[in-house]
gemmi code that builds the backbone of each chain (N, CA, C; Angstrom):
import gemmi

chains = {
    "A": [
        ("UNK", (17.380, -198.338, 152.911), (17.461, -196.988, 153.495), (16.470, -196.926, 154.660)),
        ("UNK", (17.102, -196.613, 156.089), (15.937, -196.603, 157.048), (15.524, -195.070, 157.289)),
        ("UNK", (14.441, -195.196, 158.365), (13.842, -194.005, 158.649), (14.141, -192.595, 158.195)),
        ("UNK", (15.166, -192.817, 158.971), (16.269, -191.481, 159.374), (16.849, -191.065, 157.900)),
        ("UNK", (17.184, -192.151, 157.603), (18.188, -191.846, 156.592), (17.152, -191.338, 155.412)),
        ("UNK", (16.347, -192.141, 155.468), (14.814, -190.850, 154.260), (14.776, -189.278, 154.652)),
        ("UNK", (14.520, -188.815, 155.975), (14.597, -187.950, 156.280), (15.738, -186.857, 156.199)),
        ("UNK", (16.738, -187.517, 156.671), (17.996, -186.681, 156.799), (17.843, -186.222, 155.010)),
        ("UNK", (18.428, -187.292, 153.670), (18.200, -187.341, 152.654), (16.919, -186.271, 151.998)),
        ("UNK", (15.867, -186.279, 152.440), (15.285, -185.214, 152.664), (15.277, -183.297, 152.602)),
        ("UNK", (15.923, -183.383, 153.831), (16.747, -182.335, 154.199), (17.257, -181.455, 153.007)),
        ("UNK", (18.365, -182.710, 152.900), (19.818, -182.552, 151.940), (19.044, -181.766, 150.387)),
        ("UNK", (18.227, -182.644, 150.258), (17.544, -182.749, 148.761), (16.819, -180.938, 149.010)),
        ("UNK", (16.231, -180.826, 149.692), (15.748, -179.396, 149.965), (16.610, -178.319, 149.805)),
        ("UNK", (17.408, -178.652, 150.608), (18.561, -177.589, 150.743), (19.183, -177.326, 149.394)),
        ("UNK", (19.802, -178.519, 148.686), (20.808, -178.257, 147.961), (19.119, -178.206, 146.655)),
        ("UNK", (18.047, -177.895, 146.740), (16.780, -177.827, 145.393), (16.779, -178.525, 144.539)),
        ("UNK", (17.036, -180.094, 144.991), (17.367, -180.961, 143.830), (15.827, -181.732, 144.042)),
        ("UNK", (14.825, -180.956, 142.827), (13.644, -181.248, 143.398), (13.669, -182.804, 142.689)),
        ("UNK", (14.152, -183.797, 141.935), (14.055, -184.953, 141.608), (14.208, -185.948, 142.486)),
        ("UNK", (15.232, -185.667, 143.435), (15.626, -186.574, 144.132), (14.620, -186.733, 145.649)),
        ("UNK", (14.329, -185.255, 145.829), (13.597, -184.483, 146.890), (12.519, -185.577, 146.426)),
        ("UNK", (11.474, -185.810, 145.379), (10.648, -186.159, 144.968), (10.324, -187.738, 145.174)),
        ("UNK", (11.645, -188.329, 144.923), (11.539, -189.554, 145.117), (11.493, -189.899, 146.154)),
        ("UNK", (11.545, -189.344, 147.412), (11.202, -189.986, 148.680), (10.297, -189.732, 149.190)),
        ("UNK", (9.250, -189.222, 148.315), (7.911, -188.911, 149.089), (6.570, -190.148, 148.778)),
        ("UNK", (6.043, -190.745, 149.303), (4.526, -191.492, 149.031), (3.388, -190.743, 147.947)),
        ("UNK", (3.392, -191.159, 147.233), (2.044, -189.955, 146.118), (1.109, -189.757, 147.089)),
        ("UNK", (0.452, -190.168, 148.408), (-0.707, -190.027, 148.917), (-0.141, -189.204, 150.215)),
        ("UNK", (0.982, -188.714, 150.199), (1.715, -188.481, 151.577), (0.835, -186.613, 152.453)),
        ("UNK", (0.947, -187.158, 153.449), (-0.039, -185.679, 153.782), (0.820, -184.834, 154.457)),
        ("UNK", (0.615, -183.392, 154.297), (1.291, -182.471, 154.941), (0.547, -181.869, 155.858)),
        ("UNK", (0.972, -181.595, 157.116), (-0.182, -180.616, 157.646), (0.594, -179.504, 158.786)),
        ("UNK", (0.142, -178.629, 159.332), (0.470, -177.495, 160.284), (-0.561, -176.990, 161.446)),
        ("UNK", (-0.855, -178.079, 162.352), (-1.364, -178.215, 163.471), (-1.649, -176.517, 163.800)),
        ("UNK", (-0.373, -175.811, 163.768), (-0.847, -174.377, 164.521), (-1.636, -173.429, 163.462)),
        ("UNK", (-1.547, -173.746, 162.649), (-2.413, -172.749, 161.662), (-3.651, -173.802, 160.984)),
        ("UNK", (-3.338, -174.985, 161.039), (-4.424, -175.731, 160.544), (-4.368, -175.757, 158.875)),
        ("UNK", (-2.703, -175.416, 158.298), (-2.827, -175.904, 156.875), (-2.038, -177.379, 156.460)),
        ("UNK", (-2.924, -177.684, 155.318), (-2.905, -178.684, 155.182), (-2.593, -178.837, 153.839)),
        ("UNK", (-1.646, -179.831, 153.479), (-1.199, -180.207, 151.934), (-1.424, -181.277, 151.003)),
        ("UNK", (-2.168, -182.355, 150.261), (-2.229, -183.273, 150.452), (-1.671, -184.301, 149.005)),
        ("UNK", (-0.628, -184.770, 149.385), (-0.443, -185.561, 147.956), (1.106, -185.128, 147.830)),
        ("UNK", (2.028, -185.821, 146.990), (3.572, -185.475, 146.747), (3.539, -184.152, 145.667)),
        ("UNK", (2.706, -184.270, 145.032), (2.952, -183.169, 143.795), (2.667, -181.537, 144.490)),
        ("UNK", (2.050, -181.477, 145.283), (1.508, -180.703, 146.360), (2.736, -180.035, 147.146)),
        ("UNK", (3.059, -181.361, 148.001), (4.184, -180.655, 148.962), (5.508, -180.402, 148.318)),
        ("UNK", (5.661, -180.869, 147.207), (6.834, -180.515, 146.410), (6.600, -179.128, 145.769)),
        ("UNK", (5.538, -178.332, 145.343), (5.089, -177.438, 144.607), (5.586, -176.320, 146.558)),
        ("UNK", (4.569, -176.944, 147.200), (5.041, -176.024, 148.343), (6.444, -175.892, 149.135)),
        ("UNK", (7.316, -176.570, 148.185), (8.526, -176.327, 149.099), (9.229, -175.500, 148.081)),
        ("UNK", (8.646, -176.182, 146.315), (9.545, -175.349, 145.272), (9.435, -173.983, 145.049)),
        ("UNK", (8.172, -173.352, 145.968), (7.619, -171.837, 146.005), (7.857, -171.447, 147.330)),
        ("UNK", (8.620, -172.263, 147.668), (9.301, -171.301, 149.630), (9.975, -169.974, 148.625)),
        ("UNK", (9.207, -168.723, 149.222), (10.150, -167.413, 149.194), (11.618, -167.770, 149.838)),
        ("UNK", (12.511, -166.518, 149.076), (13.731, -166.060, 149.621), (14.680, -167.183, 149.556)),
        ("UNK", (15.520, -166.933, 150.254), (16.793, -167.570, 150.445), (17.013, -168.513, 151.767)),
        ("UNK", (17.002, -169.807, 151.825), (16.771, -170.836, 153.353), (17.208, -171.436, 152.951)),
        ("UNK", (17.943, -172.278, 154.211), (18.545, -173.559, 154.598), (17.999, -174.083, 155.739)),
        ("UNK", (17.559, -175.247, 156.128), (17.204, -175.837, 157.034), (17.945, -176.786, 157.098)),
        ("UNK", (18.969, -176.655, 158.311), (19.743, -177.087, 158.997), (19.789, -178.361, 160.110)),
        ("UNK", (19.185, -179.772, 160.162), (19.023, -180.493, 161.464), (19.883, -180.552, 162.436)),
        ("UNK", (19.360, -179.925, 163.545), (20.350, -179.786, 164.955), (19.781, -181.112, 165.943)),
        ("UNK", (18.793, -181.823, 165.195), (18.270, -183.002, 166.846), (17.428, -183.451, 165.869)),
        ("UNK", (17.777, -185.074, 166.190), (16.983, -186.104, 165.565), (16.709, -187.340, 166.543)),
        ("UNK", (15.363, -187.597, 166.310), (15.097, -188.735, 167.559), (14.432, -189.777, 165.988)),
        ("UNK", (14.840, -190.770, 165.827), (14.006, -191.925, 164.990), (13.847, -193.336, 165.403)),
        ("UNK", (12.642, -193.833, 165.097), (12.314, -195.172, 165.367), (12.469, -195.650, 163.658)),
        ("UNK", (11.530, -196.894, 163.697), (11.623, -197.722, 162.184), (10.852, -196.976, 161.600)),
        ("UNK", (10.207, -196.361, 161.931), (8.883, -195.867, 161.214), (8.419, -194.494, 161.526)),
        ("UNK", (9.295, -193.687, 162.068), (8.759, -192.515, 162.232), (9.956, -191.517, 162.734)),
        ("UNK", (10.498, -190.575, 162.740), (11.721, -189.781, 162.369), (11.174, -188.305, 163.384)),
        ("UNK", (11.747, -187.335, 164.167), (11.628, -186.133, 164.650), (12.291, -185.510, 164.033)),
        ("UNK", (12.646, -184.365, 163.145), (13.990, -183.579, 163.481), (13.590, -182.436, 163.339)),
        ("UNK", (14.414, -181.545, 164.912), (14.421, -180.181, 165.160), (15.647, -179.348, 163.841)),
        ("UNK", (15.200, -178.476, 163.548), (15.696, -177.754, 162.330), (16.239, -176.523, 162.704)),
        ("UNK", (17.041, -175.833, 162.549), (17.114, -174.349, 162.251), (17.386, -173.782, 161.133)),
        ("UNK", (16.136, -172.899, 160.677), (15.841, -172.691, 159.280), (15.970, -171.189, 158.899)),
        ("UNK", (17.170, -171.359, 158.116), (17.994, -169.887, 158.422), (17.399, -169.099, 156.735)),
        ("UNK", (17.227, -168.086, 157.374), (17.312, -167.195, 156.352), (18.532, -165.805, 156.122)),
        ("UNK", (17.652, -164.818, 155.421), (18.377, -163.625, 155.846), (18.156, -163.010, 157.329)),
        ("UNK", (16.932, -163.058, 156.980), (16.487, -162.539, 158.041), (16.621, -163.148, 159.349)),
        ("UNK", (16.828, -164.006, 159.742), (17.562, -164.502, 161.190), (16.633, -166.247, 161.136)),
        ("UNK", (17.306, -167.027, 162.293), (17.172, -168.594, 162.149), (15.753, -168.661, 162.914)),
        ("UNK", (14.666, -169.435, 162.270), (13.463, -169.508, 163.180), (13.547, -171.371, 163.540)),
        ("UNK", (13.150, -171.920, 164.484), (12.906, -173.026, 164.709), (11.615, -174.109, 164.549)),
        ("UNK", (12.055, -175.143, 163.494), (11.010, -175.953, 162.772), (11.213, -177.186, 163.834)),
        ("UNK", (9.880, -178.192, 163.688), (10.190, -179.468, 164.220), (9.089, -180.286, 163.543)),
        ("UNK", (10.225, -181.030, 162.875), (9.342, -181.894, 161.743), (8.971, -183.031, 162.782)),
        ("UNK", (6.916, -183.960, 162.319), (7.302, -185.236, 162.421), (6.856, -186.103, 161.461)),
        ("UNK", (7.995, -186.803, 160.977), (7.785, -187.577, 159.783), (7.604, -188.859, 159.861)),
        ("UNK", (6.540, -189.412, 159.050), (6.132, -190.869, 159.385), (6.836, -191.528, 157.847)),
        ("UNK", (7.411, -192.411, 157.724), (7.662, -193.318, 156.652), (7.732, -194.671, 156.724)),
        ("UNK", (7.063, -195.000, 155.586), (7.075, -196.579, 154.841), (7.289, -196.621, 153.797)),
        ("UNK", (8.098, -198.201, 154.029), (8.821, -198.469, 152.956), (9.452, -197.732, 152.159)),
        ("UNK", (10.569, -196.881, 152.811), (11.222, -195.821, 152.412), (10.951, -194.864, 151.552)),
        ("UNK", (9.574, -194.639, 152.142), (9.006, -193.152, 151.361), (8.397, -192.762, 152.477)),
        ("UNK", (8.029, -191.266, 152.551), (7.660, -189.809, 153.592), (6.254, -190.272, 153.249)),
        ("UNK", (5.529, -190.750, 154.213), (3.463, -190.547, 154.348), (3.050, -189.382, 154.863)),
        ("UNK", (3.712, -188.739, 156.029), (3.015, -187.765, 156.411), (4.411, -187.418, 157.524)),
        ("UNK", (3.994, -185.637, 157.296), (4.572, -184.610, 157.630), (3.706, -183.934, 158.669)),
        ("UNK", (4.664, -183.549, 160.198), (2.946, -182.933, 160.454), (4.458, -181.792, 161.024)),
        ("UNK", (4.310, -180.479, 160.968), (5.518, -179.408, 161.216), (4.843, -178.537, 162.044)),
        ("UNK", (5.436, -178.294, 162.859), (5.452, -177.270, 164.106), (6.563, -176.340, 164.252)),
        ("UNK", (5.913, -174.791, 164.111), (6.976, -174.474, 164.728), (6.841, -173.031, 165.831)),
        ("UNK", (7.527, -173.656, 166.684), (7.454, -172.874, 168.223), (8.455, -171.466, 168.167)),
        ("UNK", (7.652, -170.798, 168.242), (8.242, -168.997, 168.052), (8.461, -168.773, 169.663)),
        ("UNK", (9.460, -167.880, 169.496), (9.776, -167.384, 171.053), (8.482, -166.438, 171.642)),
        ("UNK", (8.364, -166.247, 173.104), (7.176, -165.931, 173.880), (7.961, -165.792, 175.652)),
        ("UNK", (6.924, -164.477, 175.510), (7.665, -164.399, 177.435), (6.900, -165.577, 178.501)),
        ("UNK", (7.802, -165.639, 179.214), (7.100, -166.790, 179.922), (6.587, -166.217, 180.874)),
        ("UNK", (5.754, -167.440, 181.346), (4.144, -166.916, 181.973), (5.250, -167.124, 183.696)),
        ("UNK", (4.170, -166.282, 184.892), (4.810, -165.673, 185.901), (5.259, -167.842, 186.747)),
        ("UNK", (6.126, -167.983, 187.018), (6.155, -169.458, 187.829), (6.151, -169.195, 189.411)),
        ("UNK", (5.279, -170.676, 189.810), (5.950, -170.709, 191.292), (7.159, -171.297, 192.015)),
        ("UNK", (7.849, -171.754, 191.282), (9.029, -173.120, 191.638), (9.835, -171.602, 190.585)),
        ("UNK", (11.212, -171.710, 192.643), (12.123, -170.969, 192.602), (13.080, -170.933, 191.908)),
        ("UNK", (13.281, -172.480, 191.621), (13.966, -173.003, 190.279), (14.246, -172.877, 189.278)),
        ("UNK", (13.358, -171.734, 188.465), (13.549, -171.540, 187.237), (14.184, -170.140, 187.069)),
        ("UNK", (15.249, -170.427, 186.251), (16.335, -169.518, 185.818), (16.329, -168.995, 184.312)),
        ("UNK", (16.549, -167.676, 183.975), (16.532, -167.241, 182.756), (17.708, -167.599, 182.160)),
        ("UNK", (17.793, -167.951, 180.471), (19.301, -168.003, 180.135), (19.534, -166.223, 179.720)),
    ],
    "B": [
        ("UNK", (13.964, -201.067, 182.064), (13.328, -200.634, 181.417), (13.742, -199.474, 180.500)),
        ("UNK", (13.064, -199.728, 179.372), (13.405, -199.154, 177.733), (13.466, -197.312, 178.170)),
        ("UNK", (13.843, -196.382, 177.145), (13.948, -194.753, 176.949), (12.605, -194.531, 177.319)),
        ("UNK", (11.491, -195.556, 175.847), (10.563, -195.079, 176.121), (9.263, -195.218, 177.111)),
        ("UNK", (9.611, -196.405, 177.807), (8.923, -196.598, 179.249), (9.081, -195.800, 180.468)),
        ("UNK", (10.737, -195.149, 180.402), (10.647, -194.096, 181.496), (10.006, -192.595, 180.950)),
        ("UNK", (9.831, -192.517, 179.677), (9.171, -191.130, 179.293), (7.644, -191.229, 180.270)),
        ("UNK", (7.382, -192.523, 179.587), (5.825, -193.028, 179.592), (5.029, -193.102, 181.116)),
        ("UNK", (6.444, -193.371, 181.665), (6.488, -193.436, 183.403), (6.118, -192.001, 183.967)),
        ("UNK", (7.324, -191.330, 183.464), (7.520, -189.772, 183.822), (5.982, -189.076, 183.511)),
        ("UNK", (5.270, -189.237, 182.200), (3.769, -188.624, 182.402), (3.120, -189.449, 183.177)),
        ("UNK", (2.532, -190.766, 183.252), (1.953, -190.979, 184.480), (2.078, -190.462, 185.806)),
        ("UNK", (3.282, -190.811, 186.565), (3.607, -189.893, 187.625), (3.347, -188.661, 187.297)),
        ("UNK", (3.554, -188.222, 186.656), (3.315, -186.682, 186.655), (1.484, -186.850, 186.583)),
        ("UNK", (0.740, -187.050, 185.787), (-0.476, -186.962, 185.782), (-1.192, -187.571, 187.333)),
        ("UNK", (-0.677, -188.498, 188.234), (-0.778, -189.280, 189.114), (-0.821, -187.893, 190.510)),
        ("UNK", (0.356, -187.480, 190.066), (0.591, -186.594, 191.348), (1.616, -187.577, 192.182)),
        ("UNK", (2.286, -188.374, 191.601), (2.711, -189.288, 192.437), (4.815, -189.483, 192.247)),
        ("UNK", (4.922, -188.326, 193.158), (6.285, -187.372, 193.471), (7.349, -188.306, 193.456)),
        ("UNK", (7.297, -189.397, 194.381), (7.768, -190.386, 194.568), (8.460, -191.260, 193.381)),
        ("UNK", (7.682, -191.767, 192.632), (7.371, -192.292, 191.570), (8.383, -191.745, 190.655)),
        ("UNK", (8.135, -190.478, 190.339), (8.612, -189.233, 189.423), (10.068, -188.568, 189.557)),
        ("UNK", (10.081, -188.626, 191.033), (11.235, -188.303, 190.948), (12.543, -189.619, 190.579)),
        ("UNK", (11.593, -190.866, 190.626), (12.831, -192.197, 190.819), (13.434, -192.173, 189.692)),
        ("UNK", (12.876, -191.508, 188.684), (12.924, -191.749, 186.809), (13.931, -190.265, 186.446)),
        ("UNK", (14.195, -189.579, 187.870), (15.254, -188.525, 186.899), (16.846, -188.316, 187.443)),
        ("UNK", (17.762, -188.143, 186.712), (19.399, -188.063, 187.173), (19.149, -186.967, 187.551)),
        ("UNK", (20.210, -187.132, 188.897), (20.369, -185.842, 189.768), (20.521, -184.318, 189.390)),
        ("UNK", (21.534, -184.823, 188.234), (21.881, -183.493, 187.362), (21.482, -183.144, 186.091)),
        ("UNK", (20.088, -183.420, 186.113), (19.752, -183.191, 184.767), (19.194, -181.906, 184.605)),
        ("UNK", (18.620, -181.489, 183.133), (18.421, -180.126, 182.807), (17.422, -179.989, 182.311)),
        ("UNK", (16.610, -179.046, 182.713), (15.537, -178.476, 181.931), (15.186, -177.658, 180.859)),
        ("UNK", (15.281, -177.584, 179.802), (15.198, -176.236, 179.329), (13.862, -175.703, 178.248)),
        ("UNK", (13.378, -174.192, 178.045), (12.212, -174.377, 177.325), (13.020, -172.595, 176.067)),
        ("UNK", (13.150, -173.545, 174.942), (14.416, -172.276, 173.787), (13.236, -171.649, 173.797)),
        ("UNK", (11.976, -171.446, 173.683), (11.457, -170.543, 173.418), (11.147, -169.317, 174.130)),
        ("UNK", (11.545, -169.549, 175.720), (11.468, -168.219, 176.702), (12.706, -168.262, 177.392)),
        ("UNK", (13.683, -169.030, 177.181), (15.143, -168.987, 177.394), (14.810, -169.560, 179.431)),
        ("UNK", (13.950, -170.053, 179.575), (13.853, -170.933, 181.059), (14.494, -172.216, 180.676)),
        ("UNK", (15.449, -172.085, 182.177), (15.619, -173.669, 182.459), (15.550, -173.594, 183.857)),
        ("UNK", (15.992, -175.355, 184.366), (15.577, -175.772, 185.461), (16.967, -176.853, 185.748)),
        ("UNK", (17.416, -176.585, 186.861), (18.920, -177.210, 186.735), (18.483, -178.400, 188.230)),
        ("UNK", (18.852, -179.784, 187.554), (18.761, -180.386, 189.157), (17.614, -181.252, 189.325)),
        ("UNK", (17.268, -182.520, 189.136), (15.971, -183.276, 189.683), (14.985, -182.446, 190.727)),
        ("UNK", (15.936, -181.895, 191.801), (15.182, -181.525, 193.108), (13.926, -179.864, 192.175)),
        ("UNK", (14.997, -179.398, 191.328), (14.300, -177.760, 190.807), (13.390, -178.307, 189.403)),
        ("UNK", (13.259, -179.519, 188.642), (12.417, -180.091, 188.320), (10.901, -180.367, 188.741)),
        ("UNK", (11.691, -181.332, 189.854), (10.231, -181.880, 190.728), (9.728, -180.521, 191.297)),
        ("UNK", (9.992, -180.030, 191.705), (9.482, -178.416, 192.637), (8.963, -177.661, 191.061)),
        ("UNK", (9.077, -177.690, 190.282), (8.230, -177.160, 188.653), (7.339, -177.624, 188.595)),
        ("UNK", (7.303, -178.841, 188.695), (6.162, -179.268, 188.577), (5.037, -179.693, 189.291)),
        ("UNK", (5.243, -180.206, 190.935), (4.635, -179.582, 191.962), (3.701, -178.711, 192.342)),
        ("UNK", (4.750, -177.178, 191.950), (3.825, -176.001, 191.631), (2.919, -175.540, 190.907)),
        ("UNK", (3.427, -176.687, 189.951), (2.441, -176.067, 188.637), (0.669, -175.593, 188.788)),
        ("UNK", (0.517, -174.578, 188.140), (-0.863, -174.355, 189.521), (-1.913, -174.632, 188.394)),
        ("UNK", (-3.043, -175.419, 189.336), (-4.203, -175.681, 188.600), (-4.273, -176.946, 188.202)),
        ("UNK", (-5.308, -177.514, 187.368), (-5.595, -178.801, 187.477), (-5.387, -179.197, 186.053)),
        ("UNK", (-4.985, -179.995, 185.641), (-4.074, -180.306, 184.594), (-3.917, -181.573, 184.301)),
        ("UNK", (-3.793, -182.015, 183.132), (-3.189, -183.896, 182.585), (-3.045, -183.293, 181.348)),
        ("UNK", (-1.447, -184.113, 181.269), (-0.878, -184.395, 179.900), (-0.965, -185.616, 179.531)),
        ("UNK", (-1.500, -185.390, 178.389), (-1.758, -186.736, 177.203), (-1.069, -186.830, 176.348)),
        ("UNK", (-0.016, -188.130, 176.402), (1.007, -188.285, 175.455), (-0.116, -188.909, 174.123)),
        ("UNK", (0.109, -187.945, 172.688), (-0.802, -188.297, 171.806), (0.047, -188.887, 170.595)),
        ("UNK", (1.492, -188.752, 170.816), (2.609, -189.343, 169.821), (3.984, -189.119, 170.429)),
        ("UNK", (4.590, -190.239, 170.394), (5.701, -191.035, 170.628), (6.617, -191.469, 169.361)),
        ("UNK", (8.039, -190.796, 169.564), (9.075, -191.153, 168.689), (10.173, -191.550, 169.832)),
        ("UNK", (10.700, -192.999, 169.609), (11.662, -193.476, 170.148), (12.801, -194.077, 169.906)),
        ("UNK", (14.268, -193.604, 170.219), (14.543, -194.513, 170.034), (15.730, -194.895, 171.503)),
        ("UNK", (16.833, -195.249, 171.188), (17.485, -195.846, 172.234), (17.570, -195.064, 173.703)),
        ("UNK", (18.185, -193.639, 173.414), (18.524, -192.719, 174.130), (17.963, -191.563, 174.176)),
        ("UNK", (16.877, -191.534, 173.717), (15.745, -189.614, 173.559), (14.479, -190.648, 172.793)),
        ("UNK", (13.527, -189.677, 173.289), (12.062, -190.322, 172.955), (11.431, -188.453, 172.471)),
        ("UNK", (10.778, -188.072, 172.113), (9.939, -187.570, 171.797), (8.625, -187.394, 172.048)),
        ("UNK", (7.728, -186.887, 172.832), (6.489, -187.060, 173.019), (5.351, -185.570, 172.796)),
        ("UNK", (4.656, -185.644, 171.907), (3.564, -184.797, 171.626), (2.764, -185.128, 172.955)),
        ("UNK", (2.678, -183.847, 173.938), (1.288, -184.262, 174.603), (-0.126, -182.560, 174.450)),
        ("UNK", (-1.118, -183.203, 174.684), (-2.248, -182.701, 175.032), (-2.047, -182.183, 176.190)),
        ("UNK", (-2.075, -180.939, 176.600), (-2.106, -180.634, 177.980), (-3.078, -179.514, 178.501)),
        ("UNK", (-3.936, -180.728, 179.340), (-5.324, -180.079, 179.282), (-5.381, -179.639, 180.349)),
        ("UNK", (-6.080, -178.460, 180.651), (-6.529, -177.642, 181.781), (-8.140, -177.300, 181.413)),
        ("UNK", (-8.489, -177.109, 182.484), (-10.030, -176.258, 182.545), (-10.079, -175.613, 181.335)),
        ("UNK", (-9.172, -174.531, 180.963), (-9.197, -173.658, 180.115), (-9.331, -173.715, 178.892)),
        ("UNK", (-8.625, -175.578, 178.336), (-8.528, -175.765, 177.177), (-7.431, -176.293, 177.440)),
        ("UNK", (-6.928, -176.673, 175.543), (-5.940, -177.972, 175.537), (-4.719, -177.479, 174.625)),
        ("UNK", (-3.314, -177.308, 175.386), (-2.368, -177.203, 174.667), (-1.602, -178.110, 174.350)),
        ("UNK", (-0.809, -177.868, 172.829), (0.180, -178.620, 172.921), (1.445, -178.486, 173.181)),
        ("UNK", (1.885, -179.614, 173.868), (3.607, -179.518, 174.084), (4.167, -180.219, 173.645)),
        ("UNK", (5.603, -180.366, 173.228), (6.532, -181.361, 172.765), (7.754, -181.217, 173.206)),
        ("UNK", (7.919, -182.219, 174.205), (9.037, -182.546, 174.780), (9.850, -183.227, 174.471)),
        ("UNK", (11.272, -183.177, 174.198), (12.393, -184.288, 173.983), (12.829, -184.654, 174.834)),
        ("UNK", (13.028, -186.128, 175.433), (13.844, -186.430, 176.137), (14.840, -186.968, 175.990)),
        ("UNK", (16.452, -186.569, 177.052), (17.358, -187.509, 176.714), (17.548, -188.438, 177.789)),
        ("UNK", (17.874, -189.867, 177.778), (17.529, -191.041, 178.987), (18.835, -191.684, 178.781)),
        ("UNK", (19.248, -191.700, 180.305), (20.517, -192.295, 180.163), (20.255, -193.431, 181.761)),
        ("UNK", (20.622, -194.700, 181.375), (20.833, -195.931, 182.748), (19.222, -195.690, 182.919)),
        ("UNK", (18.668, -195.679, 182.409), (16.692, -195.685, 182.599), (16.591, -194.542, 183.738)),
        ("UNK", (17.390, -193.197, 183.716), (16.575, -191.812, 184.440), (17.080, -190.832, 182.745)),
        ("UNK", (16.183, -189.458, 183.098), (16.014, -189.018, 182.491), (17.358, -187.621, 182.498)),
        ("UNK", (17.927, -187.372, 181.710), (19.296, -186.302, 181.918), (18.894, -185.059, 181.350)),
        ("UNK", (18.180, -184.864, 180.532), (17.844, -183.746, 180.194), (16.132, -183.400, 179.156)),
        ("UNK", (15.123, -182.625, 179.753), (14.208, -182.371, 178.877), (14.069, -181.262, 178.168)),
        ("UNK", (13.754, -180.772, 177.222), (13.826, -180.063, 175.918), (12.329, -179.560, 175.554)),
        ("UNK", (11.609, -178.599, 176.350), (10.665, -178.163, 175.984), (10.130, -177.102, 174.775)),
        ("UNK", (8.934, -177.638, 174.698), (8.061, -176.884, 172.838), (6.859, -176.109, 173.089)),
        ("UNK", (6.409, -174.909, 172.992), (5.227, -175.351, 173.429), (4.655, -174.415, 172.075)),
        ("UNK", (4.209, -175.209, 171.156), (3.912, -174.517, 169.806), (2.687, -173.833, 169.729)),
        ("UNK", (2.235, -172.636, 169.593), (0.671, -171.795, 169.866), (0.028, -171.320, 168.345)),
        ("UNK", (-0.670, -171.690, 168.409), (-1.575, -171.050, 167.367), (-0.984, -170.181, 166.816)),
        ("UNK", (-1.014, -170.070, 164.738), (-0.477, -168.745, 164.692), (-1.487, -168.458, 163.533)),
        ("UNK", (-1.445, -167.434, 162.694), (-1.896, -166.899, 161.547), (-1.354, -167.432, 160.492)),
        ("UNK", (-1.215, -168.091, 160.060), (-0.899, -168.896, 158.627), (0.045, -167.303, 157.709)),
        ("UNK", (1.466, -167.381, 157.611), (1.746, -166.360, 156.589), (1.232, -167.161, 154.989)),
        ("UNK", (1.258, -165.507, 153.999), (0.703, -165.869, 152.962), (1.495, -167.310, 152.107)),
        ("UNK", (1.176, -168.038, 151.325), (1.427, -168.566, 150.207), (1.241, -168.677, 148.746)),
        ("UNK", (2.827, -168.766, 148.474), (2.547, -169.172, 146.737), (1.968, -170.438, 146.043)),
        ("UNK", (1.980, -171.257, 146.708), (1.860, -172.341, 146.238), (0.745, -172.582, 146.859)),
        ("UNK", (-0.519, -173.110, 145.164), (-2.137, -172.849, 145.445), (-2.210, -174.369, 146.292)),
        ("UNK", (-1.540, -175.616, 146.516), (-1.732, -176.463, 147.347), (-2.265, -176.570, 148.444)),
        ("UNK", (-2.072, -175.474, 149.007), (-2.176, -175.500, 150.937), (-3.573, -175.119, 150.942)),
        ("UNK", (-4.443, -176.234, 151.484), (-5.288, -176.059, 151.871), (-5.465, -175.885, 153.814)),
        ("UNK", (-6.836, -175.053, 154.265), (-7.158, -174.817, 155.809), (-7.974, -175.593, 155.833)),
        ("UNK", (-7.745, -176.154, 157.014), (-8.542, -177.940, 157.741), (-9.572, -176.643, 158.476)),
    ],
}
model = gemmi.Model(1)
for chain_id, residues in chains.items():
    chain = gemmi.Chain(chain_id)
    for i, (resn, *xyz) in enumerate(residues, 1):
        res = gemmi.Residue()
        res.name, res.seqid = resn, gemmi.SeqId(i, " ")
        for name, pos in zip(("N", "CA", "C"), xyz):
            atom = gemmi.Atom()
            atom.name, atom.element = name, gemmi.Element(name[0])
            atom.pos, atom.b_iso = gemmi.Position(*pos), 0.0
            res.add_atom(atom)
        chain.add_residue(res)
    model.add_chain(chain)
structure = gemmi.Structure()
structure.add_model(model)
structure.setup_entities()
C-alpha cells in the first residue's frame, strides 16, 4: 500500500467511523499538530480519541491530492450542516503507517488592497 | 527538468528578483487563483506583474515540499519586515512551465473548544 493510498484509506475510514480500520494505519508515536492555533496531539490513541469526539455530523471529502513515497497533501472539503469549510492535510508516512499530521486550515478573508491590475475577483 | 525543480526555480527567481528567469518557468495561459478571497490572476504576463508589484521587501522560504509528477506542493515562510507568514501553494506543471497556482494563506486562529482531553497547546 503506497503513500496515497494510506491516506486516501484514511479518509474513507473517517468518514464511513470505522474506527478499527481508521486505527490501523496510524504509527503509535504518530504526531498531530495545528500550526495556526498551535494544537498539538501526540500518539495514535490520541488522534483517534480526537477524531472519535469530532462534534456533529461531517464528511471530509478529498478534492486535490499531490503525493510522493513518503509524504501525501490532500485538500479536503469538510462538510457539515452548517456549510463546507476547507482542510489541507500534510501527511508524512512510513512503512505504511501515518507519522505525522500537520492540518491547516485557511478560512476565507478580504483581500488586502493590490498593485498589479491583474487581479480579478471571482 | 523535474515538477519539482521548476517550483524550486519559480521561488528562487522570485526571491532573486530575477523576472527573466521567472517568467521562462510559466505557460502563457496559466491561472492564478487564491479560494480564500475569490482573487485570481489570468495569463503569465498578469502573474509576473503580481508579483513585481508586490510591495515591500520580502523572501519566501520553501520549508516543505510534496511532489510528485505533475503538481508539487510547497509550504513557504514568507517573510517581511513585519514578520513571517505562511503560505501554501499548489502547483500544477505541465512540459516543465507552470499552468496553474493554487494559493493558501492559513492565519492564526483561536483554537475552537474540544472534547477530546488529547489536544494539547505547543
Amino acid at each position: 500500500m503506497d503513500a496515497r493510498d494510506v491516506v486516501m484509506r484514511h479518509w474513507a475510514a473517517a468518514n464511513a467511523r470505522d474506527w478499527d480500520a481508521f486505527a490501523a494505519l496510524l504509527a503509535d508515536d504518530m504526531l498531530y499538530e495545528v500550526p495556526q492555533t498551535g494544537e498539538r496531539v501526540r500518539g495514535a490513541a490520541g488522534y483517534l480519541d480526537f477524531f472519535r469526539t469530532w462534534p456533529g455530523d461531517w464528511q471530509a471529502e478529498p478534492v486535490r491530492v499531490v503525493a510522493q513515497s513518503d509524504a501525501v497533501v490532500v485538500v479536503v472539503d469538510f462538510r457539515t450542516p452548517e456549510g463546507v469549510e476547507t482542510g489541507i492535510g500534510i501527511f508524512a508516512v512510513a512503512d505504511g503507517r501515518i507519522t505525522r499530521v500537520t492540518d491547516y486550515w485557511p478560512a476565507p478573508y478580504d483581500p488586502p488592497p493590490r498593485l498589479s491590475a491583474f487581479v480579478e475577483r471571482t
